[in-house]
C-alpha positions in Angstrom: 17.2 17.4 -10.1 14.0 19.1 -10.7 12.1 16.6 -8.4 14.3 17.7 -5.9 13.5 21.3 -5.8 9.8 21.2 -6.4 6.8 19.0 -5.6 6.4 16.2 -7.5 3.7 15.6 -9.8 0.2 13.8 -8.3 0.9 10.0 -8.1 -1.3 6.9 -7.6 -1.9 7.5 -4.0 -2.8 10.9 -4.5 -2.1 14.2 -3.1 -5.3 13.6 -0.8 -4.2 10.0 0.2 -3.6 11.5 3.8 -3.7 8.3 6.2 -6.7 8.4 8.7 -7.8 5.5 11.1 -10.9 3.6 10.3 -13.7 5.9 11.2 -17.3 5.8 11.4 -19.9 6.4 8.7 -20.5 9.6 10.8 -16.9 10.7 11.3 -16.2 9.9 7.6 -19.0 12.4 6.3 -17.2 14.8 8.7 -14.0 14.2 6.8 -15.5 14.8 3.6 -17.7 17.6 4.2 -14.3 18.8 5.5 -13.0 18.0 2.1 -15.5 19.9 0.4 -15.2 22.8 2.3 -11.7 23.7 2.2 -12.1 23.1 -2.0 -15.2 25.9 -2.0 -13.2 28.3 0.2 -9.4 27.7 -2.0 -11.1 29.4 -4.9 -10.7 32.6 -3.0 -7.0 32.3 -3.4 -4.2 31.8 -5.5 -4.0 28.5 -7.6 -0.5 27.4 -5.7 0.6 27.3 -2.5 1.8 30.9 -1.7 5.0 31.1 0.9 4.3 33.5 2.9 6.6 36.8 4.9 4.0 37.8 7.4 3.0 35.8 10.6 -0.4 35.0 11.3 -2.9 37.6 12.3 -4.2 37.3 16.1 -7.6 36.7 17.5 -10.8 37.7 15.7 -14.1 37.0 15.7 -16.5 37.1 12.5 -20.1 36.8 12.1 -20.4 35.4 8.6 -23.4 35.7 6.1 -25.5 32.7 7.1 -25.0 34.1 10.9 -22.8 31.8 12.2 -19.7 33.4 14.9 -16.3 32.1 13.7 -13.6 32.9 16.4 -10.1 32.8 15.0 -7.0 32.1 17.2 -3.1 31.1 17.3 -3.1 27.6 17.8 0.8 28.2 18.0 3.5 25.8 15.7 2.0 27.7 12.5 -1.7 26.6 13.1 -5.0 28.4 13.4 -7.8 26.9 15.7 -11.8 28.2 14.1 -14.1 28.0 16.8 -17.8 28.1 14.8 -21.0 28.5 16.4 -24.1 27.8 14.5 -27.0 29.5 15.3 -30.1 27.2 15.7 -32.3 29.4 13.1 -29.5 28.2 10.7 -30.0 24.5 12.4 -33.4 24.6 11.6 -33.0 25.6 7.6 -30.4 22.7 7.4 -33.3 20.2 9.6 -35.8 21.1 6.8 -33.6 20.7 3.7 -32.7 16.8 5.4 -36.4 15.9 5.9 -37.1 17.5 2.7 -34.4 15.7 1.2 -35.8 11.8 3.1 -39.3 12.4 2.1 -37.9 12.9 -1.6 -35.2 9.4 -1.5 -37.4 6.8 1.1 -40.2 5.0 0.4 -42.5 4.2 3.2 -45.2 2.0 2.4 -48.8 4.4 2.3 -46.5 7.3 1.2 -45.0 8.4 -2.0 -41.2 9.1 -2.5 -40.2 11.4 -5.5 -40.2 9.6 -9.2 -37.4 11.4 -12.4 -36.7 14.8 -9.6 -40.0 15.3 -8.1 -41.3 16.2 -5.1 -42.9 13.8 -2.9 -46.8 14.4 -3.0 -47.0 13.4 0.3 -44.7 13.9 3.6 -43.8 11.3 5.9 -44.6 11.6 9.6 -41.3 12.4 11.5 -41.4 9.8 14.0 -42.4 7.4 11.1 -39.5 8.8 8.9 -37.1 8.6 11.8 -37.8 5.3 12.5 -37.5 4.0 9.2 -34.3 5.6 8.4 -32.7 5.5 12.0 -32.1 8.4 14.3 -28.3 8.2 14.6 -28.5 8.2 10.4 -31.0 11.2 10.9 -28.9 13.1 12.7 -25.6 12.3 11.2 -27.3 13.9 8.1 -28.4 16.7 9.8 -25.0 17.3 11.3 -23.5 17.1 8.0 -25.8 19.7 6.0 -25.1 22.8 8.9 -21.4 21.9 8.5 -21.7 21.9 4.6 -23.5 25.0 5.5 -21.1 26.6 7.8 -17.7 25.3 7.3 -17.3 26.8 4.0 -18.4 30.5 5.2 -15.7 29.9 8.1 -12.8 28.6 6.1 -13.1 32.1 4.0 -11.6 33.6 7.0 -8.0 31.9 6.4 -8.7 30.7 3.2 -6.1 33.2 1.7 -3.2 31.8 4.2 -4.6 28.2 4.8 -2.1 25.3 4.0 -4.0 23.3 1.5 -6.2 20.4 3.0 -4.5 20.8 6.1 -7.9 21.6 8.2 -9.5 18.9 10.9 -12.3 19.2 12.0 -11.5 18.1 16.2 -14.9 17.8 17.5 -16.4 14.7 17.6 -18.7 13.8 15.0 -21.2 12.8 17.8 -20.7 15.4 20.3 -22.5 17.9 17.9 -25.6 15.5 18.0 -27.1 17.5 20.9 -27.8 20.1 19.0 -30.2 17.5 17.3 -31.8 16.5 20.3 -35.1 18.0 20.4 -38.7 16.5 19.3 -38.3 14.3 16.3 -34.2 15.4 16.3 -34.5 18.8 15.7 -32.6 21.6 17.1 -32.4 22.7 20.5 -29.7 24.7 20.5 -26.7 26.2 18.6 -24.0 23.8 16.9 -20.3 24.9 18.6 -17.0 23.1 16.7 -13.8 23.4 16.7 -11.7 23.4 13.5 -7.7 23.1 13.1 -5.9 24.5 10.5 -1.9 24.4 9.6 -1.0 27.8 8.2 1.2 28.4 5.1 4.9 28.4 6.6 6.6 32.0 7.3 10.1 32.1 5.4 13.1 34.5 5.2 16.1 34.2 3.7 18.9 34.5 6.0 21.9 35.6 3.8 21.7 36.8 0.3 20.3 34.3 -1.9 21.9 36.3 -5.3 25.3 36.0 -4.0 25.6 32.1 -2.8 28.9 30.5 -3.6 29.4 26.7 -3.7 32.4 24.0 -4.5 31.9 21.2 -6.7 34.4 18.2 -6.5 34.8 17.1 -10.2 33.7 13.6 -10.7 36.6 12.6 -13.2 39.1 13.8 -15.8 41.2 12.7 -18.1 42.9 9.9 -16.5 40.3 9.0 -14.4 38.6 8.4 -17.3 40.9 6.5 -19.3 41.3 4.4 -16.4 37.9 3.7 -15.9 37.3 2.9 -19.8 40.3 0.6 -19.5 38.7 -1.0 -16.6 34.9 -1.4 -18.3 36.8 -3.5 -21.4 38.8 -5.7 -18.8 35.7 -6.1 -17.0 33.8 -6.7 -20.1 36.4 -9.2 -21.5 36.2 -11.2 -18.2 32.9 -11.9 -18.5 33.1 -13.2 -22.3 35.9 -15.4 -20.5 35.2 -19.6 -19.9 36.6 -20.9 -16.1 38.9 -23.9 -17.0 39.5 -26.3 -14.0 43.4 -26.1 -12.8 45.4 -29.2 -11.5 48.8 -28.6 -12.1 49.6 -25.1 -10.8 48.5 -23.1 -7.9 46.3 -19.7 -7.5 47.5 -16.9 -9.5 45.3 -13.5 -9.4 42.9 -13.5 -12.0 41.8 -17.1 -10.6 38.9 -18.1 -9.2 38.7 -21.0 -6.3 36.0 -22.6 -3.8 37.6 -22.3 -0.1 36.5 -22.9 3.3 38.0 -20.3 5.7 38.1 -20.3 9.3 39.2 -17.8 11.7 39.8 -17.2 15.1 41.1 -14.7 18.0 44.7 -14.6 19.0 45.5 -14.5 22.5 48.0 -11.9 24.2 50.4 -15.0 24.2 49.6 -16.1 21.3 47.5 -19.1 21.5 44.4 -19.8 19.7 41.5 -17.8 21.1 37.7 -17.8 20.4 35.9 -18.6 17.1 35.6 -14.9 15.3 31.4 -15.4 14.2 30.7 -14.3 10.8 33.8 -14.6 9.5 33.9 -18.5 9.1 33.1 -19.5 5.6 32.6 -23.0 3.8 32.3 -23.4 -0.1 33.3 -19.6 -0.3 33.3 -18.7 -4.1 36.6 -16.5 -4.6 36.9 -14.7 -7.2 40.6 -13.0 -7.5 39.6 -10.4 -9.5 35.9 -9.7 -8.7 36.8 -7.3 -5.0 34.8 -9.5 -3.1 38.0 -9.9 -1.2 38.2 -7.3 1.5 40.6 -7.9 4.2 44.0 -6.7 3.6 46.5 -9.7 3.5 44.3 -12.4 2.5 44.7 -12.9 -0.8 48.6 -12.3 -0.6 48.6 -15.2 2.0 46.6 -17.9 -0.2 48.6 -17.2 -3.4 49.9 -20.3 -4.9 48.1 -22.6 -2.9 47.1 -25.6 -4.9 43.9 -27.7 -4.8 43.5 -30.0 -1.2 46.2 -27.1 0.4 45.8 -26.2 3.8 46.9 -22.8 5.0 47.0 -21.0 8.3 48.1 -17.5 9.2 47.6 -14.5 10.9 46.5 -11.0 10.0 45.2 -8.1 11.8 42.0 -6.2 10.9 41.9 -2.7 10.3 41.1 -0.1 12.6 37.9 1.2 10.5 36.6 -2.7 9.3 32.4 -2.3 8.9 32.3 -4.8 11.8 33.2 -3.0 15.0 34.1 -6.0 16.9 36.7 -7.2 14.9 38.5 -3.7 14.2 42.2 -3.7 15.5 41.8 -7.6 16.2 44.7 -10.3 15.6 42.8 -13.1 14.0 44.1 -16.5 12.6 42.6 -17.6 9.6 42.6 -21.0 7.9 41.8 -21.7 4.2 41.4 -24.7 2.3 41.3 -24.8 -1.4 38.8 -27.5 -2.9 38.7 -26.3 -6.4 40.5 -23.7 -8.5 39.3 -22.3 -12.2 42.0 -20.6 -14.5 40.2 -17.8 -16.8 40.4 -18.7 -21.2 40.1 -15.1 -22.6 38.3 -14.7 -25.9 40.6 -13.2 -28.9 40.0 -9.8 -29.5 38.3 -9.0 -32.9 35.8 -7.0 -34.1 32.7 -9.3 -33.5 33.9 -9.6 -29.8 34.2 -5.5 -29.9 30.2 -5.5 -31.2 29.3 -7.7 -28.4 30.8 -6.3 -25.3 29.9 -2.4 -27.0 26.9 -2.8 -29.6 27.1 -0.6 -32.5 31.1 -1.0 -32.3 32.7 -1.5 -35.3 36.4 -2.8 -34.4 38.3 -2.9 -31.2 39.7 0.4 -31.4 35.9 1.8 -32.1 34.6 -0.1 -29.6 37.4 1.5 -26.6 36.9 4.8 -28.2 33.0 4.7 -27.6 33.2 3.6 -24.1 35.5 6.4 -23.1 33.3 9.3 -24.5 29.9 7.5 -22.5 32.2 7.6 -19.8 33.6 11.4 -20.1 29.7 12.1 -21.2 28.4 10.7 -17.6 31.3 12.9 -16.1 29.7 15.5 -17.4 25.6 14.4 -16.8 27.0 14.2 -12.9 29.0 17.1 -12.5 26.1 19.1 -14.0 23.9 17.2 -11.1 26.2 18.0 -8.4 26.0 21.5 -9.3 22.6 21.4 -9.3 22.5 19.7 -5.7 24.9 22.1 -4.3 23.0 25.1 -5.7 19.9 24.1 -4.4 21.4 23.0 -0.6 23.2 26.3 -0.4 19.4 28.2 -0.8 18.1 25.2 1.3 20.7 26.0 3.6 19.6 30.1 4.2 16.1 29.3 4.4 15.4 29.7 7.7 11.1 27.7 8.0 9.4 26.0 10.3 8.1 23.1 7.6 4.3 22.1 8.7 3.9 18.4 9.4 1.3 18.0 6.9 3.5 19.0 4.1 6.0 16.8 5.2 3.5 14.4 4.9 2.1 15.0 1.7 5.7 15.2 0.3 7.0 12.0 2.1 3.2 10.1 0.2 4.5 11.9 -3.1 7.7 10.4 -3.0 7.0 7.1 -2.3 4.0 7.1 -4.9 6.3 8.2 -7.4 9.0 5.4 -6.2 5.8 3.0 -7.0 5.1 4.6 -10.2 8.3 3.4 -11.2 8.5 0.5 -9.9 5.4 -0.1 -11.7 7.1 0.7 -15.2 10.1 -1.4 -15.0 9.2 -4.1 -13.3 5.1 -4.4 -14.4 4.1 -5.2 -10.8 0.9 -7.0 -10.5 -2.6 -5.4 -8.5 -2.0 -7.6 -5.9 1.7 -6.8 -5.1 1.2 -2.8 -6.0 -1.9 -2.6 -3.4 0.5 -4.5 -0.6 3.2 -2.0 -1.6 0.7 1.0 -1.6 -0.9 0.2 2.4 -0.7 2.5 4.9 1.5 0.4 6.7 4.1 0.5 4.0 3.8 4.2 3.6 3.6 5.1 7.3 6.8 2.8 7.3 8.7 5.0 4.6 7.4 8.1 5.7 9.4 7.1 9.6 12.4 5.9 7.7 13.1 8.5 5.5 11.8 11.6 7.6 14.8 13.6 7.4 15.1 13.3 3.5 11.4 14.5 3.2 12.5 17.3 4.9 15.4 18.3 2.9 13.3 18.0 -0.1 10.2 20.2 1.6 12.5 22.6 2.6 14.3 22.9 -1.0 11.2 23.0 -2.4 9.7 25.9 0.0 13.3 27.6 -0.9 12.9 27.6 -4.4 9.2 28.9 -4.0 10.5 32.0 -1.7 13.2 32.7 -4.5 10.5 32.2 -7.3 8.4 34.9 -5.4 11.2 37.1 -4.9 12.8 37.8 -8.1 9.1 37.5 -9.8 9.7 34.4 -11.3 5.8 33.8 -13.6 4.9 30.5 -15.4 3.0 31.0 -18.5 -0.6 29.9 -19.4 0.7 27.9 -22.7 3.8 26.0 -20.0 1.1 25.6 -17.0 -1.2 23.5 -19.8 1.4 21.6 -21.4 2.5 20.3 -18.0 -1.2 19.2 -17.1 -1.7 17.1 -20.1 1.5 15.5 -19.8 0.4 14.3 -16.5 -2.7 13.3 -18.1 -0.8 11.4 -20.4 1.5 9.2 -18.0 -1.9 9.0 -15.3 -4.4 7.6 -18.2 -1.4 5.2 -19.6 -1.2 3.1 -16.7 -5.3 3.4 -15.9 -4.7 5.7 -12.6 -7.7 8.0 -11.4 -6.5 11.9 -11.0 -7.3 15.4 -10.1 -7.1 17.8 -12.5 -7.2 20.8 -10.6 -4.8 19.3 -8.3 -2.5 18.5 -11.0 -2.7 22.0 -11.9 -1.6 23.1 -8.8 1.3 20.8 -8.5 2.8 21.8 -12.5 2.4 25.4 -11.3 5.0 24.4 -8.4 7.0 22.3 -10.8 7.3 24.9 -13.3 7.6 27.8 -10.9 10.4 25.4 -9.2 12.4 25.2 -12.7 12.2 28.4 -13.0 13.6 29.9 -9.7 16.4 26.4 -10.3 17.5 28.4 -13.4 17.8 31.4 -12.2 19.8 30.1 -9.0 22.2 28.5 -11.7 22.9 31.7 -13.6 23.7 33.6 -10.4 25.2 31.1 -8.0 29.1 31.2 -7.9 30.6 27.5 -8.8 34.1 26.2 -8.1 34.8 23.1 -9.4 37.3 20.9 -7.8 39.9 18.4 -9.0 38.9 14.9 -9.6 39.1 12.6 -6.3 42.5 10.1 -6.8 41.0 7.5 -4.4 
């Protein structure tokens, strides 16, 4: 249940395993310098994602150290838009620091690169240097150092409210070339880009959230128990049973038979009408007993048939059948029995007792154990539906506009941690865990399962508003034990991690388990009688 109310832990695709389109060299150092920036300017904020109460600030316009004039405005839907202007003084410092930093890595033949850290002894003509490493490469770089050299500075300006990893950087890669367009690439004027940012989502409660009230439909009692006990040693008992062939009587229930069945509409007056498709049938396997024998009326109808009978007869099928078409439809069916099988039941002793419950000692053991693991699971999912009820009824007063990239990140979480396990019970191999892990496949669950991911993002985001609320604090000692767990199951199956972003996903975990207890000890619970369907 805990899963359910907080983020889950970092999986194989990883927190950061946002999908992106195939990209350039050039647009893929923009995503990383991107990357880098938003991790200089989180360590001006709290180590979790903080819900916030307040909206948004408006406009503003900051002039940061380095001299470069951020303009911040509502991009509306909970996101910020940075417009950043670098100044071409700042240009020039980061033009230097990439010739400085060619003329230290290239080797030109008549010149002398750097050897163990050291400075080149002699510098490389520019146009020489430029064409040997390329002017697009040239001034890719030098695009990349002014944004590792402005980017940071402007993300400090929402770095307190930022979503995490939520920024993009919208300007083409290549459209801030011109600013490298003067004599040997350098600067000819000041840098302008444009930089989106989701916002961490505004929440409010709208009811109380310490005086919620739920109902709880029990998922068993007494007799439902006993029945279902009764019904996992019949069960068992069948399947320790040997099929006999039968000649000499016909079908009983408990019997199993090969039929072919046909069937087909009934006209108003009667007659034979169209074949009904999909419900024709050769070499069915019945099984009397096994409920794969749905329509009402059909096994009353072929009841004592023996083997080579023929049998025709009419029934109608029910107004809510799965298959629409049929529903409310007078059909004829025809079976034929080919072969029937009577059921030999083992005698009931105490070795038969250990093999359909191990650790049984006699019959009467062996009934008495399966009835407590059966009032036990009663009890494991009534607990559960509590817990789903409590956390849909805070779900259900949080009133959030959830941001598409933390639907996103939840819906990757999710389906990593569906291939984690996968991974553990069934041992998939490379090849079949990197098909499973594409960005097709994930794209594909994240469309399927969109409005799950966002009952889980909004539970979670509920449980973080509570947490914040009532003060809810996760200690030092729990936040470490919960990282090197995660270390643990991460370094068992060989899977590369982030510490510091496991860190920040146990401090939601935690947090979440702690605002789930508290909503247990203060949400009102009715539990209702048992279902008798």
């Amino acid at each position: 249940m805990l899963a359910a109310t907080a983020a889950p832990r970092a999986t194989p695709l990883g927190t950061n395993a946002r999908s992106r389109p195939k990209t350039s060299n050039a647009r893929k150092s923009s995503s990383r310098v991107a990357e880098r920036a938003t991790k200089g300017a989180a360590t001006t904020r709290r180590a979790r994602r903080s819900v916030l109460t307040r909206a948004v600030s408006g406009a503003e316009t900051v002039t940061t150290k380095s001299g470069c004039v951020v303009d911040k405005e509502d991009a509306g839907d909970g996101a910020v838009k940075l417009t950043v202007r670098v100044p071409e003084a700042l240009l020039q410092k980061c033009y230097d620091n990439v010739v400085d930093g060619f003329n230290d890595t290239v080797t030109v033949p008549g010149f002398n690169a750097s050897k163990k850290g050291s400075k080149a002894s002699t510098k490389i003509p520019m146009q020489l240097l430029i064409n040997h490493v390329g002017k697009k490469e040239f001034q890719s770089a030098c695009v990349e150092e002014a944004l590792q050299n402005s980017l940071p500075e402007a993300m400090e300006l929402v770095a307190a409210t930022a979503l995490q990893d939520s920024e993009r950087i919208t300007t083409h890669f290549m459209d801030m070339f011109s600013s490298f367009a003067g004599v040997h690439s350098a600067p000819c004027e000041d840098m302008k880009y444009e930089v989106m940012v989701e916002m961490e989502p505004t929440v409010a409660f709208t009811g109380d959230h310490k005086s919620l009230s739920v109902k709880v439909q029990s998922p068993g009692d007494d007799a439902t128990a006993q029945y279902d006990a009764d019904k996992f040693w019949n069960d068992a008992l069948k399947d320790q049973s040997t099929l006999r062939v039968v000649t000499d009587r016909g079908l009983v229930s408990g019997d199993a038979a090969v039929v072919d069945i046909d069937a087909v509409r009934v006209n108003d007056d009667g007659t034979d009408g169209a074949a009904l498709q999909g419900m024709q049938q050769k070499a069915f396997q019945l099984d009397t007993d096994g409920g794969n024998i749905k329509l009402p009326g059909l096994l009353e109808n072929i009841v004592g048939m023996e083997v080579g009978d023929k049998k025709s007869f009419e029934i109608v099928f029910p107004g809510d059948w799965p298959q629409e078409y049929v529903r409310n439809v007078k059909a004829k069916f025809t079976v034929t029995v080919s072969e029937l099988f009577g059921r030999e039941f083992p005698k009931e002793t105490d070795a038969l007792a250990e093999k359909i419950f191990p650790g049984s000692t006699s019959i009467a053991d062996a009934k008495a154990k399966i009835l407590d693991s059966i009032t036990a699971k009663y009890e494991y999912d009534l607990e559960r539906a509590i817990d789903e009820a409590c956390v849909d009824a805070l779900a259900d007063i949080c009133d959030v506009k959830i941001p598409k990239s933390l639907i996103e990140e939840q819906g990757r979480n999710m389906y990593s941690e569906q291939l984690l396990a996968m991974q553990v019970k069934q041992k998939l191999a490379p090849k079949q865990l990197e098909q499973l892990a594409s960005a097709k496949m994930v794209n594909e669950y994240l469309t399927k399962q969109k409005d799950e991911i966002e009952r889980v993002c909004r539970r979670t985001i509920a449980c973080e508003h509570l947490a914040k609320l009532e003060n809810l604090e996760v200690t030092g000692e729990a936040l470490y034990e919960e990282v090197e767990k995660a270390k643990l199951e991460f370094e068992e199956f060989g899977t590369e991690y982030n510490e510091n972003q496991l860190y920040l996903q146990a401090q939601d975990a935690l947090e979440g388990k702690l605002a789930f207890k508290w909503l247990k000890e203060n949400c009102k619970v009715e539990i209702l009688p048992a279902s008798r369907d």
